[in-house]
N, C-alpha and C positions, 0 to 999 in steps of 0.2 A: 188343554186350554188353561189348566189354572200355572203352568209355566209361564205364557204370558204374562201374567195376570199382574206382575209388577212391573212392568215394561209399560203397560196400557195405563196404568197407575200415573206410573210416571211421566208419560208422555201428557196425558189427561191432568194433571196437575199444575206442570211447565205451562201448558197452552191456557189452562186458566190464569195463572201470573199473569202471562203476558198482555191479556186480555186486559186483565185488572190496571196494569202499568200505562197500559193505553189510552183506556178511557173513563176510567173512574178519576175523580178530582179531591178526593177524600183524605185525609191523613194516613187515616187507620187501617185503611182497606194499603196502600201505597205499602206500610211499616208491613202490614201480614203478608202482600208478596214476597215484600223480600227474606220476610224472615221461615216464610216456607222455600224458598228456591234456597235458601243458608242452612235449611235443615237436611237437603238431600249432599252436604259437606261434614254437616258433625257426626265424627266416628267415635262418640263419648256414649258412656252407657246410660246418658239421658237423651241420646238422639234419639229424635221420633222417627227414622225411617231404618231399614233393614237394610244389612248388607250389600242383597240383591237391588234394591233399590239405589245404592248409591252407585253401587258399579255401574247401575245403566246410566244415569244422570251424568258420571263423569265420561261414560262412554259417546254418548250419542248427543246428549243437550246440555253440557257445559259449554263448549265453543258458539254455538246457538247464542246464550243464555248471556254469556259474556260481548258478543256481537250486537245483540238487541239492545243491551245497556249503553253501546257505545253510539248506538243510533239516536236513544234520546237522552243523549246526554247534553242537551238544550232546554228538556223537555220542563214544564213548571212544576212536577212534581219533584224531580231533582233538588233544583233550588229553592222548595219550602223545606226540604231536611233541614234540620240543624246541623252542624261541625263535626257533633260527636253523633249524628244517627249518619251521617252522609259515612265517614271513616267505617263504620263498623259494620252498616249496610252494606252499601254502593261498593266501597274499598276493598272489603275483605272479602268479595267475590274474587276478584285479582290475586288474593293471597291464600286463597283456601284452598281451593281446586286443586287438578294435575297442572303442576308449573308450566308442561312444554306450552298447552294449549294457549294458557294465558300469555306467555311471552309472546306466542305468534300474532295475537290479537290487540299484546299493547304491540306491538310492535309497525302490525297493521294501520295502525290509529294512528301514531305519530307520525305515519307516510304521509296518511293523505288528508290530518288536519295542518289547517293552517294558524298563522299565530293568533292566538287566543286564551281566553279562559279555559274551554275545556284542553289545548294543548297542552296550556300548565298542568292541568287535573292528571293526563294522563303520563306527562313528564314525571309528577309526585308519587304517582303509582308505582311507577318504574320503576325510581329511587329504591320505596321502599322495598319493592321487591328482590330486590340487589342485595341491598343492607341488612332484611333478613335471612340469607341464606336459603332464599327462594332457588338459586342457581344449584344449590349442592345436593337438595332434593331431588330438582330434576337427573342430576348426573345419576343419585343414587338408586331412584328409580328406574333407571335405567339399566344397570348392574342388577337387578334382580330381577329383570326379563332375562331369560336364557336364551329364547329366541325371539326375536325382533315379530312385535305385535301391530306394528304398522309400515305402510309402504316405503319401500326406498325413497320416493320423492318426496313423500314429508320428511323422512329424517335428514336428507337432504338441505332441503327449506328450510327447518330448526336448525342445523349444523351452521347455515348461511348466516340466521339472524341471528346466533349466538357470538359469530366472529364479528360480525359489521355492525355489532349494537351500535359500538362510539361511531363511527361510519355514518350510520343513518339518523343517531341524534345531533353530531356538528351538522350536519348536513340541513337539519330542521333548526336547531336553537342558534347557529351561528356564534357569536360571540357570548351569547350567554348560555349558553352550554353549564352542566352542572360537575361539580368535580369529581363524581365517581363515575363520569362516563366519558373522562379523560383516556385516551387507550393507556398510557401508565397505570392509572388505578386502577381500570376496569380489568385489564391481564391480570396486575398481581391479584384480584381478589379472583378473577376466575382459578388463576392458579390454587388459592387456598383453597375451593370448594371443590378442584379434581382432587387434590390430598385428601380432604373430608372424606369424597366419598374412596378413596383408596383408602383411607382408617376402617370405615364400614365392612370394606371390602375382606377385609384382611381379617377382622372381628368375625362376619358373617362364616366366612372359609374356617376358621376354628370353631365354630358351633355346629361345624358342620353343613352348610346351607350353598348352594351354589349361585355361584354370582358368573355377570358376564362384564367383560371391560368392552365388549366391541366397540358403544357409544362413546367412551370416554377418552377410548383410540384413537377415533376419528374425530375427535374435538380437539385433542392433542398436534392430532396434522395438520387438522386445518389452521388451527390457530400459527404454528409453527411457518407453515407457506406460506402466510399471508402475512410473514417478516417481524412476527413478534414472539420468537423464541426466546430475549432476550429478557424482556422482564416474564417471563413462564417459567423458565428455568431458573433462574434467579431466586424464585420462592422453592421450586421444586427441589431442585439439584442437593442443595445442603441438607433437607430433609430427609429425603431417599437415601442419600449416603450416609444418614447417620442410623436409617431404621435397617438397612441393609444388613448392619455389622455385627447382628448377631440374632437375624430372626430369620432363619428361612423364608416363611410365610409370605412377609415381605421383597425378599428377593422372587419369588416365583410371582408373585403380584407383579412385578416390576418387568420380568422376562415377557409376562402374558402381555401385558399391556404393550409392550411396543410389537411383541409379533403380530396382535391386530392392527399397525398402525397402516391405512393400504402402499399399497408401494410405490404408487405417485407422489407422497407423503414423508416418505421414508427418509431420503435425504435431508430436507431439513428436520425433522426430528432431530436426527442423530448428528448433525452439525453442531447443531443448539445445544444440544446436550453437552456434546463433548467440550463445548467453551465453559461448562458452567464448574463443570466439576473437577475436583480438587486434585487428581490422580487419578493414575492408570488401575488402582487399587478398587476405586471408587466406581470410573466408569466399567469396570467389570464385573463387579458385585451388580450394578442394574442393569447392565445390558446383557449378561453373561454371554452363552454362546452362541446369539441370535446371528455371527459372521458364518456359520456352518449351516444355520439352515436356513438363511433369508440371502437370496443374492442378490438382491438390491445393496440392503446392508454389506456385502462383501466388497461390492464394487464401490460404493462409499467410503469405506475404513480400509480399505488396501489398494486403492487405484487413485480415488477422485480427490482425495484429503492428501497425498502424498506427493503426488503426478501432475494434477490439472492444476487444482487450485494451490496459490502460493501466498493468501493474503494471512494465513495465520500467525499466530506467533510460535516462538519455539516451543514455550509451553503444551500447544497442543500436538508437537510432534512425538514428545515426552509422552503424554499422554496412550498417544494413538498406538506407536510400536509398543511402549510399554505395556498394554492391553492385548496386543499380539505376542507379545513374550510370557506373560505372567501364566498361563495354562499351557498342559502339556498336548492339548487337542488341536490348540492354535498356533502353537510353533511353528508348523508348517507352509502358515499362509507368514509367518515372518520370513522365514526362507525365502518363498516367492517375493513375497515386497521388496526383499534385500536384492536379487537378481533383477528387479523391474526398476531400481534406480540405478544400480551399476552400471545398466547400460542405457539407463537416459543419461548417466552422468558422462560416459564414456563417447559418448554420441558426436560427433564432430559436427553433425546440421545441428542440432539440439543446440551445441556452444555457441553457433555463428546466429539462429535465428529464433531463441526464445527468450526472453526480458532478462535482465541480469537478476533482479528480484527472485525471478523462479530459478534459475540457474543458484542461487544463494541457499534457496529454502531446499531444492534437492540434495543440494550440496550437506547441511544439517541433519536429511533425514537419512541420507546413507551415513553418516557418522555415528547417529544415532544405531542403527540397526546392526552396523559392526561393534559395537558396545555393547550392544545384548546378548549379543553369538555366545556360543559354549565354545570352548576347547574343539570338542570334536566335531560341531559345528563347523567351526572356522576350516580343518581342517579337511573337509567336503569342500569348501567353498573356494581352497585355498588357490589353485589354477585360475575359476574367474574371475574373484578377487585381484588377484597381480595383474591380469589380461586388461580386466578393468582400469588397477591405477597405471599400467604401462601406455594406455591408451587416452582416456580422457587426462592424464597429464602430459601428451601432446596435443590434444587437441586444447586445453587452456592456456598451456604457455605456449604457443602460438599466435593465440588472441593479440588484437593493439590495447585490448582493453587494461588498463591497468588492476581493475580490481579483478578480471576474472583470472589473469596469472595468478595472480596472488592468493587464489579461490582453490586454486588448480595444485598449488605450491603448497598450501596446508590441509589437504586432504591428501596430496602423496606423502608428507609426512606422518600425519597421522595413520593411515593406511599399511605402511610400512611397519609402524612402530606397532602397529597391534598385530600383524601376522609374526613379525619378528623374523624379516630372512635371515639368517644364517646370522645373526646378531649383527645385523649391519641393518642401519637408520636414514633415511634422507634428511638433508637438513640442506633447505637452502638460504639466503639468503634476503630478506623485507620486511620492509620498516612494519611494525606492529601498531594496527588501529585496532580500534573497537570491533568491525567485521572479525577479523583475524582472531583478536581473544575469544571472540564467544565463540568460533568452529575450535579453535584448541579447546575448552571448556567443556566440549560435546562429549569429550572422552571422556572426563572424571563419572564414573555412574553415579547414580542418584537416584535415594529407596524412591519407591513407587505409595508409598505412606502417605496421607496427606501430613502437612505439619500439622503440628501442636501448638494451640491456641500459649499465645505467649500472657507471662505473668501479668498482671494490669501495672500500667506505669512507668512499668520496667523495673518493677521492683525484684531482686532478685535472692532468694532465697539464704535463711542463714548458714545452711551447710555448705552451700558455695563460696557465702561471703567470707567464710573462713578458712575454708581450703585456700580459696586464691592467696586472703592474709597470711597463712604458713607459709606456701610459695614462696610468696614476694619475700617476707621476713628471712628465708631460709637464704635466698637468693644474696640479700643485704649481705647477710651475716657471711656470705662462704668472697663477697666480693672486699668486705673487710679485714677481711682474716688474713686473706691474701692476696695483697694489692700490686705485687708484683710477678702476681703467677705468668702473667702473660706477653710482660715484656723480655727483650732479647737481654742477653749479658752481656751487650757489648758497651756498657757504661766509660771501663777504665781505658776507651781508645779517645784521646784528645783530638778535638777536630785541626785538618791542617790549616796555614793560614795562608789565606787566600786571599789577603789584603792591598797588595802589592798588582795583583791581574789586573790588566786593563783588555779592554773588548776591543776586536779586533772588527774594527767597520769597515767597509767600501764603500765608495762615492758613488751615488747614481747617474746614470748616462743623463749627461746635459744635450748630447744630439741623436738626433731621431737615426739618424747614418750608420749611429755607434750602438745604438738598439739591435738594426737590423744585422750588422757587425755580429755581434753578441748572440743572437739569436739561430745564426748559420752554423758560429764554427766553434762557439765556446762552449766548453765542457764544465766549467765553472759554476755550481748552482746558485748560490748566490748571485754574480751577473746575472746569470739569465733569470733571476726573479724579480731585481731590482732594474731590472729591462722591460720587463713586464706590467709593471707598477707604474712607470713613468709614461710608458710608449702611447697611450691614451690624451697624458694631457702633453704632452709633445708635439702628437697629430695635429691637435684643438691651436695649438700657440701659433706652431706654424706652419701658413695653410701649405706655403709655395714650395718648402723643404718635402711637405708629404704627400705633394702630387707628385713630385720627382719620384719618389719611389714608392707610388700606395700599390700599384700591382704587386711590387716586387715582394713587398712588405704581407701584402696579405694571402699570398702564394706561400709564403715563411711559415705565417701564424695559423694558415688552415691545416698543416700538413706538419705543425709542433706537436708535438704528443708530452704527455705530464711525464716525464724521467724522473724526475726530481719530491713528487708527490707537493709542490706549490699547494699552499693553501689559498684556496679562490684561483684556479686556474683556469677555469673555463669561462668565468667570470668578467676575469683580467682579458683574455683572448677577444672572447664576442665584445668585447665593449671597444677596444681596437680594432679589431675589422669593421665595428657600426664605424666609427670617427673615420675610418677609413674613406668606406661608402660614401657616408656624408660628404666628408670635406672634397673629394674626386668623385663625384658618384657616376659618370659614364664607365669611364675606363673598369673601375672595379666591378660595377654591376656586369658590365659585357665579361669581364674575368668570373665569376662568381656562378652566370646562370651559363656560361660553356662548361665549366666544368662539373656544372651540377650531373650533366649526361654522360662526363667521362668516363673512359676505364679506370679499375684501379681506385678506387674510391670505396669504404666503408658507408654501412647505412648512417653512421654516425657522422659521419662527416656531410655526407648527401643535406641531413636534416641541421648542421650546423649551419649550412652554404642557405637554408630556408630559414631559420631563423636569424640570421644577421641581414638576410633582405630585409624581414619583416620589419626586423626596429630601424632596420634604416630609412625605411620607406616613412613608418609611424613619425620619425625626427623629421625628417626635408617637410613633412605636412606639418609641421606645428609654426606657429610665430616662432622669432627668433628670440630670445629671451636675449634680455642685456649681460645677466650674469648667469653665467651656469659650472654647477660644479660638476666636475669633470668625475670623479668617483659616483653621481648620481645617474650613469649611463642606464645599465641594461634593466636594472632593478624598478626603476620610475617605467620603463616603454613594456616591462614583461609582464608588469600589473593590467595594462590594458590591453593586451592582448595574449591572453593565454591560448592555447590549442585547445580548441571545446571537447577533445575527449579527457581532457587534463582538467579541465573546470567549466564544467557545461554552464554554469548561471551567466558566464561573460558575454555570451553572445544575444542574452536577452537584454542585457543592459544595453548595448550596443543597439539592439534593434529600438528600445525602450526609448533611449534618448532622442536616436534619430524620427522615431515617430513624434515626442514631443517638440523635436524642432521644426517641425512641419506642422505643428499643428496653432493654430492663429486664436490669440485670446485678445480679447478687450481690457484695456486696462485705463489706468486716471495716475498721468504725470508719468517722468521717466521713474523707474524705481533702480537704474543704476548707471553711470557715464558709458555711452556707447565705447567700445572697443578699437583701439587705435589700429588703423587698417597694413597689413603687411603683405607683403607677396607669397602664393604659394608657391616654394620650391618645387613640392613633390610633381604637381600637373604638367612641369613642359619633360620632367624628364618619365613619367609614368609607364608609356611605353618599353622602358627600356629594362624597365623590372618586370614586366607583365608578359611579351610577348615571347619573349627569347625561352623562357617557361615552358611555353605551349610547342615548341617544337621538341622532336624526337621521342615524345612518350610511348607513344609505340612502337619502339625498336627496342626489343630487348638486348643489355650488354650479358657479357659473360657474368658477372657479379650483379646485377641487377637488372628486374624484371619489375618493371611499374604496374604492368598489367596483369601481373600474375603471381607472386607469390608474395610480392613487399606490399601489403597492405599499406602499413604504417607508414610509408615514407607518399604513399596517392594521398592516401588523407592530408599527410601537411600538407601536399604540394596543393592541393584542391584548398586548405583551409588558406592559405598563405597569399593564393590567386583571388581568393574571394575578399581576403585585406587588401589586397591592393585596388579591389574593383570598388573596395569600400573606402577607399582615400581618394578616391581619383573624379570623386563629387564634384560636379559644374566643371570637369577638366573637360577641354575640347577633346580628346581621346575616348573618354567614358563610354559612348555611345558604338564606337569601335570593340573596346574592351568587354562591355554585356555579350555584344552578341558570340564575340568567341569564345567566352565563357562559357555560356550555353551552351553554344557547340560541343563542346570541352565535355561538362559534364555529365550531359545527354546521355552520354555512354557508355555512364559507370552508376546511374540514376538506380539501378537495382542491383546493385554489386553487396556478397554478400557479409561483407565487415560493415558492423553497424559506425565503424568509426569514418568508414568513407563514407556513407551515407549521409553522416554528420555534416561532414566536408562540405559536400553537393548541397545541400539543403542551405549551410552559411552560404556559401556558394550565391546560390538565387537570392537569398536574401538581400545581401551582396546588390546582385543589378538590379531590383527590384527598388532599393532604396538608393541608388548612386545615378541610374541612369532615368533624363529626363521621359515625364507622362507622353511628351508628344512621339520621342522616339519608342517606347513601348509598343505603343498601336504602327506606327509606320514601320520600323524595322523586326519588329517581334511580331507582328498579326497572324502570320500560318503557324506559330508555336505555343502563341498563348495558348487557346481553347487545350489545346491539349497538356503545356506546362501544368492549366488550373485541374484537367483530371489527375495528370498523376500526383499531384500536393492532395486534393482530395482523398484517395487512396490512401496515400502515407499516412496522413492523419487519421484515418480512421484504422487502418490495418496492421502497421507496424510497428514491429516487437519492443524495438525501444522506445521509452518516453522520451526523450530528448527528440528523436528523430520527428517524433508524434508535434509535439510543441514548435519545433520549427517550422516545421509544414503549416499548422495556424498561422504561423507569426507572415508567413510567406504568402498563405491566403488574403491576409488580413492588407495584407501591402500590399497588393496587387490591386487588390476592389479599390483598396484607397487612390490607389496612380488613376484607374484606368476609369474612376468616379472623377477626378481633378479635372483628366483631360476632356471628357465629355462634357461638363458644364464649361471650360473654359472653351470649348467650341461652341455650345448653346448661345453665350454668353458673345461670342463674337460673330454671330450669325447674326443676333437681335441685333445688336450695332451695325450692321452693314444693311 
C-alpha cells in the first residue's frame, strides 16, 4: 500500500484543485490551486513534491488538468487574475508539462473554439509555445524513449497535429492568422528543432546514453509527404552536410534516422533530400548505404528518379549516379542503372510513345553514367553499349521529330567517342542549340565536391592578383619584343595591277520563255541563277505569258536540283512555283496534287509539291494588295504557317485569333474605318487543292508508302489538308471539305508518330473552327459524341504536350459551335 501512496496523493490533491477552481470565489484560494497543480511541474530542489509524484501527475492528470482549464476558461475566476498572475498561472501550465500533451489540447481548443477572446488566449499560448522551443523538447523527449511508451494511435494523432498545425490554424484565424503559423515559418522552425534535437542526440550517444530517432523519423516523413520537403530540407540539408565531414557520430545519426523513416515515407524523403544538397559527396555522407538495405530506397535512387520521373534538373542526375559511383559497395547497382537506361534509351515504343522531356532527361542520365564507368567497366559493357547506340540511333533518326534526331545524333557521338572503336568517331552533321551543348557538356566530368564558398564581392586575392599581372606583363613584353613573329615573309612580293579589269556581267532574262529556255538546256550557272532571280517577278508582270506555260514552267522548277550551289535556291524556286499557282491556279494545282502520288519522286520533293500548295493557297485568301514586292513571296506566307512540328505555338495563334474573331464585344463608336471589301479568290477554287489530296493515300508506290513507313510526309499532308479546311471559312465547299476530312483522319487518329497526331488534331481543329455550327450537328451528329471522347482521351492521356493542348483547344471549339447553335435554335423557336 505505501507504493500507492503517491498516486492517491496525487490524485487526492488534483481533485481538491479542481474543486477549489469550481466553486470557491476567493482570490487566494484560486492563486493556491494553481500554484499547487504548478508545483507537481517544478523539478528544482525547491519543489515541494517528489519525483514519484511528478511522474504520476505528468502521467495520468496533466491532459486532465490542462482540459478542465480550457473548460473554464470563461469562468470569473480567470478574468479576476491580473496579466502577470494569468501568464504565470493559467499560461505556464501549457509551457511546463510534457509538450506532446499540451499541443494536442491547444490544438483541440482552437478546433472547436470559435472566434473569441478565449481563441485569441489560446492562439497566444501557441505562439508562445512555438517560440520557445516547446517543439524541440517534445522531439527530444522522444529520442530518449527507446521504446515507444504510448499507443500507435496517439503517436499517430500527435504526428497529425504536428504536420497540420498551419492547416488547422488558417482554417480557424482566416486572414488573420499569425506569422509563425505560416507553413514557411512554421517547417523551417520545425526543421531547427529536429536539428536541435539531432545535437542532443549526437551529444547524448558520446556520453554514452541511448537515444531512439523513431519519432523524429516519422515526423520527418510525414512532414515531407505532405509536400513540404522543400523548406525542411532547406534548413536541414546544409547543416547535415557540413556536421557529416568530419564526425562520424553524426553520419550514423543521419544513416539511423532515415532507416526509421516507414517506407510509405521513404520516397519523398529521399526526393527532398536529394534536391537540397550540394553533391553526390554530400548526399552520401547522410544517406550512406541505406540503397543496400532499404528497397524502397533502391527503387527510389535507381529506378524511379532516373526512369519515371523526368521533372528534375540535371543537377540531380549528377547527383544521384554520382552517389552510385562514389562507393565500391554501390558500383554495382550503377551498372544496373547504366543497362536500365540503355535499353529505355534503345527502345523504339519508348522513342515513339514517351514525352520528348523524358526522352531528353534519359538521354542525360545515360551520358552521365558512361562518364562514370572505369576502363574496365566500359569494357564489360562494351557489346551492350554498341547494341544500345546501334540501335536507339535508329530508332531516333527515324523520328519526324526534329529535336529527337538530333537527341539521337549526339548521344551516338558521344557514345562512340567514349568506348573509342577502333579510333573511329561519329560525327554528324546539326545546327547546335542549347539542348545539344548541355548533352555534349554531360561528358566533361565534374568533382563530386560541393563548391567553395566564393571570396565576398569577388574580391580576389593578392597572390592571384599578381600571378595573373606577371602573366599579362610577360605576355606584353614577349608580344613587343616580337612583333613580327607571326607574320608571313612574303612582304617584298608587289601586288599585281589590277586596275585595268573590268567585271564581266550578263543581262537578265527580260522574258519569262527565255527563263524557261534557260532552265531546260543551259549549262551556264550564271543564266540559270539570274533566271531564277527574275522568273518570279516575271510570273507577277505577266499574267497571260505565264499561263501559257505555268505547267510547263513548274514541271522545270520542281524537278531543278541546286547543281550550281545558288544561294537562296529553294527560296527562289517555291516562290516561282507559288506565283505560278497563283497567277494559273487550276491547271497548276491539278499538275502539283497528280503528281504528289506519282512514281519517281523523292520525300523532298513530295513535301516541296505541299508546301508551295500551302502558300498558295494562304495568297489567293488574302485581299489583293495594290502593291506588292515581289521578293517578299515565301518569307511573309512561311511566318504564318509553319508545320506545327517545326513550331508548335503557331497553331495556337491560329486557333487563338479565330476564337477571338468569333467572339462579340460591346464597344462605344467605331475605333477604326471598316475594311474595304474584296473577293475571295481562295473559295471558288478550294476544292481543287483540297480534294485531289484525298485520293490514292492508300495505295502504296514503290518509293513511297503514306501509310506506312513516311511518317513525315502523313503529317504534312494532314497538316496542309487542315490549312486548307482553315481558309476555306464561309466557302460554299467547307461543309463538304470537314466532313472528308474527318473521314480522312479517322484513321490515323492513334497513329504512332506524335508528329501525325499533331496533324490530326490541326486537322479537327481545322473543321471545328471553318465549318458552319449548323452543319456540325446536321452533317457530323453520328461522329460528334464519339469525336468528343476521343479529344477527351488525348487530353488527358497523351504523351505529348502539344498533342495534349490541341485536344483542349478542340474541346473548347466544339462546346463553343455546338453551344451557338442550340441557343440559335432556342432562340428561333421562341420567335416562331
Amino acid at each position: 500500500m505505501d507504493s500507492l501512496a503517491p498516486h492517491t496523493e496525487v490524485r487526492v490533491a488534483v481533485a481538491q484543485c479542481f474543486r477549489t477552481l469550481s466553486t470557491s470565489t476567493e482570490p487566494e484560494d484560486i492563486i493556491s490551486s494553481l500554484q499547487t497543480l504548478h508545483s507537481f511541474l517544478d523539478e528544482g530542489p525547491e519543489s515541494r513534491s517528489t519525483p514519484d509524484q511528478r511522474a504520476e501527475f505528468s502521467r495520468a492528470h496533466f491532459t486532465r488538468t490542462l482540459q478542465f482549464l480550457l473548460s473554464n476558461i470563461q469562468a470569473d475566476w480567470l478574468l479576476g487574475l491580473s496579466a502577470a498572475q494569468r501568464t504565470d498561472l493559467w499560461d505556464g501550465l501549457f509551457l511546463r508539462g510534457p509538450p506532446e500533451q499540451a499541443l494536442l489540447v491547444l490544438m483541440e481548443g482552437i478546433s472547436e473554439l470559435k472566434a473569441s477572446t478565449s481563441l485569441d488566449l489560446l492562439i497566444s499560448i501557441t505562439e508562445r509555445f512555438l517560440l520557445s522551443g516547446r517543439l524541440a523538447v517534445l522531439l527530444w523527449s522522444s529520442c530518449l524513449q527507446t521504446a515507444p511508451s504510448d499507443s500507435p494511435q496517439l503517436r499517430e494523432t500527435l504526428l497529425a497535429r504536428i504536420v497540420a498545425l498551419p492547416d488547422l490554424t488558417a482554417n480557424r484565424l482566416h486572414l488573420k492568422n499569425k506569422p509563425c503559423f505560416c507553413p514557411q515559418q512554421y517547417f523551417t522552425l520545425l526543421a531547427s528543432e529536429m536539428l536541435t534535437a539531432l545535437e542532443r542526440t549526437c551529444q547524448a550517444l558520446k556520453d554514452g546514453t541511448d537515444c531512439s530517432l523513431i519519432f523524429v523519423a516519422q515526423t520527418l516523413g510525414k512532414v515531407c509527404v505532405q509536400g513540404h520537403s522543400g523548406p525542411v530540407f532547406a534548413v536541414m540539408a546544409p547543416r547535415l552536410s557540413v556536421c557529416t565531414r568530419s564526425d562520424m557520430v553524426w553520419q550514423r545519426v543521419c544513416w539511423k534516422l532515415l532507416q526509421n523513416v516507414p517506407q510509405r515515407w521513404m520516397e519523398s524523403v529521399l526526393t527532398g533530400l536529394v534536391q537540397a544538397v550540394r553533391g553526390p559527396d554530400a548526399f552520401g555522407r547522410i544517406v550512406g548505404n541505406l540503397v543496400l538495405t532499404n528497397k524502397k530506397a533502391q527503387y527510389v535512387v535507381t529506378h524511379k528518379l532516373l526512369l519515371l520521373q523526368y521533372k528534375y534538373e540535371t543537377q540531380i542526375l549528377r547527383t544521384v549516379l554520382g552517389y552510385l559511383a562514389a562507393d565500391r559497395e554501390r558500383r554495382p547497382l550503377l551498372l544496373q542503372v547504366l543497362r536500365a537506361l540503355s535499353q529505355a534509351w534503345a527502345n523504339p515504343s519508348a522513342v515513339r510513345h514517351t514525352p520528348l522531356e523524358q526522352q531528353l532527361y534519359v538521354s542525360k542520365a545515360l551520358l552521365l553514367s558512361v562518364n562514370l564507368l572505369r576502363d574496365a567497366e566500359l569494357q564489360e559493357l562494351r557489346s551492350e553499349l554498341l547494341q544500345c547506340m546501334l540501335g536507339g540511333m535508329q530508332s531516333h533518326l527515324d523520328s519526324s521529330v526534329v529535336r529527337i534526331r538530333h537527341m539521337g545524333m549526339v548521344v551516338g557521338e558521344c557514345l562512340s567517342a567514349r568506348m573509342d572503336l577502333n579510333n573511329t568517331k561519329l560525327k554528324f552533321e546539326y545546327d547546335q542549340d542549347e539542348e545539344t551543348l548541355e548533352l555534349l557538356s554531360l561528358m566533361t566530368p565534374i568533382s563530386g565536391e560541393e563548391p567553395e564558398e566564393e571570396p565576398e564581392n569577388g574580391v580576389t586575392s593578392p597572390q592571384e592578383t599578381s600571378g595573373k599581372t606577371t602573366q599579362n606583363a610577360s605576355s606584353q613584353n614577349k608580344s613587343q619584343s616580337d612583333p613580327g613573329s607571326d607574320l608571313d615573309s612574303d612582304d617584298e612580293f608587289s601586288p599585281y595591277d589590277m586596275s585595268a579589269d573590268q567585271e564581266m556581267t550578263k543581262e537578265s532574262p527580260r522574258y519569262l520563255r527565255d527563263c524557261l529556255e534557260t532552265l531546260i538546256s543551259s549549262e551556264d550557272s550564271v543564266r540559270v541563277e539570274l533566271s531564277l532571280r527574275v522568273a518570279e517577278a516575271l510570273v507577277r508582270k505577266n499574267v497571260f505569258a505565264a499561263r501559257e506555260i505555268s505547267v510547263q514552267l513548274t514541271k522545270v522548277l520542281l524537278h531543278t536540283e541546286d547543281k550550281y550551289s545558288i544561294r537562296g535556291f529553294l527560296s527562289l524556286r517555291q516562290t516561282t512555283m507559288v506565283a505560278l499557282a497563283v497567277t494559273n491556279c487550276i491547271p497548276v494545282t491539278q499538275y502539283l496534287t497528280t503528281e504528289f502520288y506519282s512514281m519517281n519522286y523523292g520525300l523532298r520533293q513530295r513535301l516541296d509539291i505541299l508546301e508551295v500548295l500551302a502558300l498558295a493557297a494562304q495568297e489567293l485568301s488574302k485581299p489583293i494588295s495594290e502593291e506588292r514586292s515581289p521578293s517578299v513571296g515565301v518569307s511573309s506566307c512561311t511566318d504564318l504557317t509553319p508545320y506545327p512540328g517545326d513550331n508548335p505555338v503557331h497553331w495556337r495563334q491560329v486557333v487563338e485569333r479565330r476564337i477571338q474573331s468569333k467572339t462579340k464585344r460591346l464597344t462605344k463608336g467605331a475605333t477604326q474605318p471598316p475594311a474595304k471589301a474584296t473577293p475571295n479568290r481562295y473559295a471558288p477554287v478550294a476544292g481543287h487543292f483540297f480534294f485531289p489530296l484525298l485520293s490514292n493515300y492508300d495505295k502504296p508506290q514503290v518509293t513511297f508508302d503514306l501509310l506506312g513507313g513516311d511518317h513525315l510526309v502523313l503529317g504534312r499532308l494532314i497538316h496542309t489538308l487542315g490549312l486548307f479546311m482553315h481558309l476555306a471559312v464561309n466557302a460554299p465547299v467547307a461543309a463538304q471539305m470537314g466532313r472528308a476530312l474527318l473521314d480522312f483522319v479517322w484513321a490515323v487518329r492513334y497513329h504512332v508518330d506524335q508528329m501525325v497526331r499533331r496533324g490530326v488534331l490541326f486537322a479537327v481543329c481545322s473543321v471545328f473552327l471553318s465549318m458552319p455550327s449548323q452543319n456540325l450537328l446536321v452533317d457530323l451528329n453520328e461522329q460528334l459524341f464519339e469525336t468528343r471522347t476521343w479529344l477527351a482521351d488525348v487530353a488527358e492521356g497523351d504523351p505529348d504536350e502539344d498533342c495534349r493542348n490541341l485536344a483542349i483547344q478542340s474541346l473548347v471549339l466544339l462546346d463553343k459551335s455546338l453551344k451557338k447553335q442550340l441557343q440559335d435554335q432556342q432562340a428561333l423557336g421562341m420567335e416562331t
